[in-house]
Every structure is written in structure tokens, then in C-alpha cells.
C-alpha positions as CSV (number, residue, x, y, z in Angstrom):
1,X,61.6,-43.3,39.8
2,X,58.3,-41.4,39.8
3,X,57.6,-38.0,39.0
4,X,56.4,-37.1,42.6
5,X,60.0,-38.6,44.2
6,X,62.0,-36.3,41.3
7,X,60.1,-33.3,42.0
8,X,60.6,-34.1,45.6
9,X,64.7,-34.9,45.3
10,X,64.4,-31.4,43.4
11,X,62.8,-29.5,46.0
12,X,64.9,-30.9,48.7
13,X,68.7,-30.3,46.2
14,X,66.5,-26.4,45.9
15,X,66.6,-26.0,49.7
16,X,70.0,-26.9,50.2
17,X,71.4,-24.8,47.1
18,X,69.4,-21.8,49.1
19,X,71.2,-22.4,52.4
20,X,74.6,-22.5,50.9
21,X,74.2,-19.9,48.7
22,X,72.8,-17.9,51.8
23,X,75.2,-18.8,53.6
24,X,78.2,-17.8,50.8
25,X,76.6,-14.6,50.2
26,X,76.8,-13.5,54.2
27,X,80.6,-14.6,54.4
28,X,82.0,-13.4,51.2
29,X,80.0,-10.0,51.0
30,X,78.8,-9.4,54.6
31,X,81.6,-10.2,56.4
32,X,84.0,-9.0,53.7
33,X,82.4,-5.6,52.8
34,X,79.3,-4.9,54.6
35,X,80.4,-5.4,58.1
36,X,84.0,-5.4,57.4
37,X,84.9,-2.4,59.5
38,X,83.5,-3.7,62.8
39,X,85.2,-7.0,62.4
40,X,89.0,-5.1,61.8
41,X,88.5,-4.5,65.4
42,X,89.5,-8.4,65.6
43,X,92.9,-9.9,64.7
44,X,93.3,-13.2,63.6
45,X,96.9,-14.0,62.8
46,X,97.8,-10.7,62.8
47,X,95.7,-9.5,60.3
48,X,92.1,-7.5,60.5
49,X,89.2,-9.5,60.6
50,X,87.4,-7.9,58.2
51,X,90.2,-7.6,55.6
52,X,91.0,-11.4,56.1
53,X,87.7,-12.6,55.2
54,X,87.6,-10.1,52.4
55,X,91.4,-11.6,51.2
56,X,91.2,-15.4,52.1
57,X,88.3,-16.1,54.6
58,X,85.3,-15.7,51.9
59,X,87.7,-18.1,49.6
60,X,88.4,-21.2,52.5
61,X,84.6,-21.2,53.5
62,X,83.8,-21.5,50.0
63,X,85.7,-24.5,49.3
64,X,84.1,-25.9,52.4
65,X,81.0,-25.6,51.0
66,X,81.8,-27.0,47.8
67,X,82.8,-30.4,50.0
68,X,79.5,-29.7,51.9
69,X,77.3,-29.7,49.1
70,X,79.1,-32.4,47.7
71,X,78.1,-34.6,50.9
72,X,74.7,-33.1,51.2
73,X,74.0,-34.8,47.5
74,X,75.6,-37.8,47.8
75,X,73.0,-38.4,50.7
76,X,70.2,-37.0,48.9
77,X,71.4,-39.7,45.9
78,X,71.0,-42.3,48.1
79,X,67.6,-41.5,49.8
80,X,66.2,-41.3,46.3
81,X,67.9,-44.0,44.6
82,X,69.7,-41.6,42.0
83,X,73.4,-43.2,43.2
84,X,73.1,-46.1,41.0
């Protein structure tokens, strides 16, 4: 493995980690504090939007990511030969 293909595999693993994180940061504190009210005005099971996502929601799209990132790497192995 050369140095140019690791800094390369880094770059790319960077970019993903930025999305997720991104992406984590907008559901568990936007959705669940910063724009909590105007999503109350939505019911989903019964409960407030807002409040769900603040309770639960932020929690279940975590995990998801956890999976995502999981299969985002294991791809990224394999284009750069680390999954041996």
C-alpha cells in the first residue's frame, strides 16, 4: 500500500465521518431542540414531533448511522485493499 492510496482512503473515511456527523448533529440537536417547536405541530404515533425526535428519534437514526458507516467502510476496505 502506498502512502498516496492511505492518505487517499483517509481523505475519503474524513468525508464520510463529516457527512454523518453532519447529518447526526441536524437530527439529534436541530430537530430535537432548535426547531423542535415547529415540528410539535406534527404527530407521529401520538406523540409531538419535536419531542419524539428529542426522546427516541435522534437515538434510532443514530444507530442507523452506526450500520451506515459500518457499510460505507467495509466498501472503502475493499477499494483500497485494507479488508485483507
Amino acid at each position: 500500500m502506498t502512502n498516496k492510496n492511505k492518505k487517499k482512503y483517509w481523505k475519503e473515511n474524513q468525508k464520510y465521518l463529516a457527512i454523518i456527523l453532519s447529518i447526526w448533529f441536524v437530527v439529534s440537536f436541530g430537530f430535537g431542540i432548535i426547531w423542535a417547536d415547529e415540528l410539535n405541530n406534527i404527530k407521529l404515533t401520538g406523540f409531538k414531533l419535536g419531542f419524539w425526535f428529542a426522546q427516541q428519534g435522534s437515538i434510532y437514526v443514530f444507530v442507523v448511522l452506526i450500520f451506515a458507516y459500518i457499510r460505507i467502510m467495509n466498501k472503502l476496505d475493499k477499494k483500497y485493499n485494507f479488508d485483507k
